[in-house]
DOKOLPA-989023 format. One record per residue (C-alpha): x, y, z; residue number from 1. Coordinates in nm, 3 decimals, padded with zeros to 5 digits. Layout:
<recs>
<<X, Y, Z>, NUM> ...
</recs>
This chain:
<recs>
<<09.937, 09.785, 09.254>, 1> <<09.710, 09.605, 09.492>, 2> <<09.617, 09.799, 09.802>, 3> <<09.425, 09.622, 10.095>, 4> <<09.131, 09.860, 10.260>, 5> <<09.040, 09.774, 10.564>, 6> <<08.705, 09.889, 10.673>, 7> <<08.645, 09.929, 11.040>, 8> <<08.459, 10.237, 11.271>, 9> <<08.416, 10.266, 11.647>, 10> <<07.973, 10.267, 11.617>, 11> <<07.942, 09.904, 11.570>, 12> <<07.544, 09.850, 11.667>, 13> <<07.635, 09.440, 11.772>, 14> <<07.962, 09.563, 12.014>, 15> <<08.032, 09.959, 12.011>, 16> <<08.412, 10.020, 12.012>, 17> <<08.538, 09.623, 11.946>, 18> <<08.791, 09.737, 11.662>, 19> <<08.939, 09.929, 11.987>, 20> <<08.944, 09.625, 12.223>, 21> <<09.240, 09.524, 12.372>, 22> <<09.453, 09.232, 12.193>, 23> <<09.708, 09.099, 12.384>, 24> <<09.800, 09.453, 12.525>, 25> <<09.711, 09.634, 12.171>, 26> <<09.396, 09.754, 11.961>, 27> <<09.186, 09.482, 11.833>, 28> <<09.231, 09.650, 11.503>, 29> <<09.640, 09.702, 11.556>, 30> <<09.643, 09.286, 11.564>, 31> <<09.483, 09.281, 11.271>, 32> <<09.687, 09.540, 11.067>, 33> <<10.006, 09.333, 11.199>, 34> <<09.872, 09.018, 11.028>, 35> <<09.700, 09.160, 10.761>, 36> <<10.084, 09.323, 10.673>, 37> <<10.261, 08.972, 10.682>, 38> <<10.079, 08.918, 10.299>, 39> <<10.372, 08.905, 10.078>, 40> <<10.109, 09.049, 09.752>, 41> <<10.009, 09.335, 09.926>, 42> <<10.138, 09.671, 09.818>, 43> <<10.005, 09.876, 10.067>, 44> <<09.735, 09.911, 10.379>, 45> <<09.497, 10.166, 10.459>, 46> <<09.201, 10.182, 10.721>, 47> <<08.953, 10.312, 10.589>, 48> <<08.712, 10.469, 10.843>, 49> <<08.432, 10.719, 10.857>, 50> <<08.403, 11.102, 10.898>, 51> <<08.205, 11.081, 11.151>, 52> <<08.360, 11.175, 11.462>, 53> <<08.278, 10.888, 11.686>, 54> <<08.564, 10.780, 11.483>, 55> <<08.841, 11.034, 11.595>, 56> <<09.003, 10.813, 11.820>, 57> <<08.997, 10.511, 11.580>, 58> <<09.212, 10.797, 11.368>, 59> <<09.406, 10.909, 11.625>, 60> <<09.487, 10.505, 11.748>, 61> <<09.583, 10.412, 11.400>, 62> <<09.814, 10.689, 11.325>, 63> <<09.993, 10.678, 11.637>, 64> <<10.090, 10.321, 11.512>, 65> <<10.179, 10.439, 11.137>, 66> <<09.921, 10.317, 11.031>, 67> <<09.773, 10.488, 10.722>, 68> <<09.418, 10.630, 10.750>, 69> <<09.172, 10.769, 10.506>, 70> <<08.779, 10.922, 10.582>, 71> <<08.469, 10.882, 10.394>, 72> <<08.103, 10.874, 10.450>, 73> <<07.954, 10.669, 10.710>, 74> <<07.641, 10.463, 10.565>, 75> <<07.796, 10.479, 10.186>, 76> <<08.066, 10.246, 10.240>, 77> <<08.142, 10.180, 09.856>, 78> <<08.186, 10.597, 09.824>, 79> <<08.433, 10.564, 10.107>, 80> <<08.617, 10.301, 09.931>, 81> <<08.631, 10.502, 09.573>, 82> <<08.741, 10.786, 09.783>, 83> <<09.017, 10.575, 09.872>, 84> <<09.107, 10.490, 09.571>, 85> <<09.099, 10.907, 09.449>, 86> <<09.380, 10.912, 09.696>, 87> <<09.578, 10.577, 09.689>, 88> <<09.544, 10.474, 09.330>, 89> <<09.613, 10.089, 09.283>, 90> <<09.456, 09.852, 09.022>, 91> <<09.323, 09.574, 09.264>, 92> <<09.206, 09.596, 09.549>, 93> <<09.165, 09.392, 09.879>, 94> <<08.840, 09.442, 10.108>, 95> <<08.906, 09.355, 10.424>, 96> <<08.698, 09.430, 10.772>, 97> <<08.771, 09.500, 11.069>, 98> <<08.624, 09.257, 11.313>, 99> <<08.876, 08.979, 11.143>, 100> <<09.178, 08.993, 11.398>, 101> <<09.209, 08.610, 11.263>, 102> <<09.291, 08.723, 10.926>, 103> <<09.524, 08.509, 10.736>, 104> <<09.814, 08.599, 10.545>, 105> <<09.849, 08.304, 10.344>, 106> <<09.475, 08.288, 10.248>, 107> <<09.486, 08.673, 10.191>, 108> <<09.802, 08.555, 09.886>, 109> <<09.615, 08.280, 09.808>, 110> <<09.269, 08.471, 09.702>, 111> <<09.442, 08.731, 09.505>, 112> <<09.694, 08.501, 09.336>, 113> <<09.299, 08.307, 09.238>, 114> <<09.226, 08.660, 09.096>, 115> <<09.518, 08.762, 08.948>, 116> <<09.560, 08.417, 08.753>, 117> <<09.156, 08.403, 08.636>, 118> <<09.155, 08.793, 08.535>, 119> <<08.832, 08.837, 08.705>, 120> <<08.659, 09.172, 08.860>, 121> <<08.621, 08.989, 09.199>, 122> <<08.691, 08.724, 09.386>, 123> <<08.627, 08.588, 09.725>, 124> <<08.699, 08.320, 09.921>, 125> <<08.341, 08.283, 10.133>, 126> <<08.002, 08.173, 09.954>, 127> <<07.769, 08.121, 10.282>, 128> <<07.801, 07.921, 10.428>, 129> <<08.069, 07.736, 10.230>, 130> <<08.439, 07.874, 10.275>, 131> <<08.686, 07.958, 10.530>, 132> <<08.635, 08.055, 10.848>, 133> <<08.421, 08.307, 10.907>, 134> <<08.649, 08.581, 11.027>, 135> <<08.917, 08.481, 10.728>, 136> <<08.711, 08.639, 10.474>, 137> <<08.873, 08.784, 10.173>, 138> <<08.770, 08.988, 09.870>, 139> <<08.967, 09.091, 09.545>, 140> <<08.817, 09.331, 09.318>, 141> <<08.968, 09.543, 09.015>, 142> <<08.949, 09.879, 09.099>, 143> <<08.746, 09.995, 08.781>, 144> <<08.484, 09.758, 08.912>, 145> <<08.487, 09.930, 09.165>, 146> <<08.440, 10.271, 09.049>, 147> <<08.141, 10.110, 08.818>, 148> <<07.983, 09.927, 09.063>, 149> <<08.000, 10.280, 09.265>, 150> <<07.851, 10.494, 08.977>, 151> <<07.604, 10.215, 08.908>, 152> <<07.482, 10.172, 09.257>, 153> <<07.097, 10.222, 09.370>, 154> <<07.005, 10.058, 09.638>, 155> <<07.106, 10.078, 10.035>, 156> <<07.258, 09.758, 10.021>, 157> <<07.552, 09.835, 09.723>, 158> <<07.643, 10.107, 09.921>, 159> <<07.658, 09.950, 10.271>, 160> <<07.779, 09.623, 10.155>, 161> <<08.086, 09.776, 09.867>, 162> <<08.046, 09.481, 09.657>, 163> <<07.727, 09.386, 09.687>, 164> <<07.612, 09.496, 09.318>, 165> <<07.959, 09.335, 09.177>, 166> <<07.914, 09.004, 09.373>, 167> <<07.544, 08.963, 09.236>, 168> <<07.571, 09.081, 08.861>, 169> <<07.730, 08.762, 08.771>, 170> <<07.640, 08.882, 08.381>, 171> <<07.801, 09.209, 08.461>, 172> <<08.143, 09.102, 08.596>, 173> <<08.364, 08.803, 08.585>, 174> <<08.358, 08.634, 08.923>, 175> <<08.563, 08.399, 09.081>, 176> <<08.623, 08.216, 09.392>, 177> <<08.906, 08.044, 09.613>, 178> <<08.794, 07.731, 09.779>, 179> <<08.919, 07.594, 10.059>, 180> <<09.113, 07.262, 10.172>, 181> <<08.899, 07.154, 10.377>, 182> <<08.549, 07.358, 10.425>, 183> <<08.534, 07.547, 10.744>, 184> <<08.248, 07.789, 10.634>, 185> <<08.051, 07.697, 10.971>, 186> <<08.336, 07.784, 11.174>, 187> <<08.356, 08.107, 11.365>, 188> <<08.660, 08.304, 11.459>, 189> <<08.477, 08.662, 11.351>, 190> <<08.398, 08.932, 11.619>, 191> <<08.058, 09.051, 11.611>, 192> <<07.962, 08.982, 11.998>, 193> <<08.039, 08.961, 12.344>, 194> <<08.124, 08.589, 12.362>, 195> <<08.333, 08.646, 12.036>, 196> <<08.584, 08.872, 12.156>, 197> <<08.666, 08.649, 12.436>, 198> <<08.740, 08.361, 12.235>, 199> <<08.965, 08.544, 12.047>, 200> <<09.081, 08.741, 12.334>, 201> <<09.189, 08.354, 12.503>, 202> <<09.354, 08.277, 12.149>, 203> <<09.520, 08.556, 12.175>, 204> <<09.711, 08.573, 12.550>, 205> <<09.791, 08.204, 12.468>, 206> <<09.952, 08.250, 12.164>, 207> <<10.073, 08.575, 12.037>, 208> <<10.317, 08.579, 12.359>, 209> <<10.484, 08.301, 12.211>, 210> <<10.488, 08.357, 11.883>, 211> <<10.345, 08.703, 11.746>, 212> <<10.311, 08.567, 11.406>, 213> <<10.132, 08.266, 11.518>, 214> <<09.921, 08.041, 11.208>, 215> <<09.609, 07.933, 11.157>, 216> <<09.731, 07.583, 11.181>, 217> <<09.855, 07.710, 11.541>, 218> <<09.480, 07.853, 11.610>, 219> <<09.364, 07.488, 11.505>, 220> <<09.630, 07.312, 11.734>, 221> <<09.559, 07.490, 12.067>, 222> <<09.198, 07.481, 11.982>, 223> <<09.185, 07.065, 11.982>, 224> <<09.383, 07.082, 12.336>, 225> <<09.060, 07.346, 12.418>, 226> <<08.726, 07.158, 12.380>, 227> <<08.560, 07.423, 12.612>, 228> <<08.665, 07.692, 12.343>, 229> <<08.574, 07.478, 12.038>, 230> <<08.178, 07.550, 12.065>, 231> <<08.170, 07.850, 12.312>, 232> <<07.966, 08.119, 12.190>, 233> <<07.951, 07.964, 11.860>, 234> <<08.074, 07.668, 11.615>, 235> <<08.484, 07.702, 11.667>, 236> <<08.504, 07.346, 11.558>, 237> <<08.768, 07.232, 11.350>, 238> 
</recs>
């Protein structure tokens, strides 16, 4: 059972409310969830937001879609995920976040078919700043890691960050990595600020109306015919 969790809340300190933006007439965070879906290895999606109830309307959004939504604490982000887990028991799972409306389905299948095939504890397809796009990230990690890392955890930062003590306790858990075709690690197609969303808001309204299920390879095409887009707010270079 692999289950993607998709972290996202509404009290972003960079850009308050982005999972919420509008998409091409839909929640940022609704584009994301459609893409996200189109991974053939995926068993099953949740959102997994906070109980905090600045939140409520990220609830209330994602279940008016069908989309499945579970509550945890709001600075313990690794507790939130185990909680998950008490709920929706799988044996893998798939961190995901929610300012990624660029996700990728293939790379999604391709980082857990690394994991699967090496039998590691976690796996990820971004080591700063070498990797895919940033905004394409992708992390695989066995559930009982998980639920170790979670009773094991100390510090602020394995509890904000969910893998943070897996990721560096390379003696403690097997590790792996997917790496790319071609690195793009400097490449940004995340959503953290203003200038951000509207790059991805003007991939967006020029291609999901043609093609809702539009590629990376498509991001990459219209980009080269957009050289004004390519290093606005950011490296977008290809």
């Amino acid at each position: 059972m692999i289950l993607a969790i998709l972290q996202a809340r509404l009290s972003s300190s960079r850009l308050p409310g982005k999972v919420l933006s509008p998409l091409a007439g839909a929640p940022m965070l609704l584009r994301q969830v459609e893409r996200v879906r189109r991974a053939r290895r995926l068993d099953a999606l949740v959102v997994a937001t906070s109980t905090d109830p600045s939140d409520d309307l990220l609830e209330a959004e994602m279940t008016r879609a069908g989309v499945a939504v579970r509550r945890g604490n709001l600075d313990n982000v690794l507790a939130r995920f185990v909680g998950v887990l008490d709920t929706d028991p799988a044996d893998h799972v798939v961190r995901l976040t929610g300012d990624c409306p660029l996700s990728d389905p293939e790379v999604i299948d391709a980082t857990i078919a690394r994991h699967l095939e090496t039998g590691a504890d976690y796996t990820n397809n971004r080591y700063d700043p070498v990797g895919f796009p940033k905004g394409q990230d992708v992390e695989v990690v066995r559930a009982e890691a998980l639920r170790r890392a979670a009773r094991t955890a100390t510090t602020r930062e394995e509890r904000e960050h969910v893998t943070w003590g897996i990721r560096n306790a390379p003696d403690a858990y097997r590790l792996a990595r997917l790496d790319p075709p071609v690195d793009e690690g400097e490449v940004r197609w995340t959503v953290d600020t203003p200038d951000d969303y509207a790059f991805v808001r003007e991939v967006f309204e020029a291609l999901y109306p043609v093609d809702p299920n539009f590629t990376s390879e498509d991001v990459r095409v219209f980009l080269r015919g957009r050289p004004d887009l390519q290093t606005f707010g950011g490296d977008r270079r290809l």
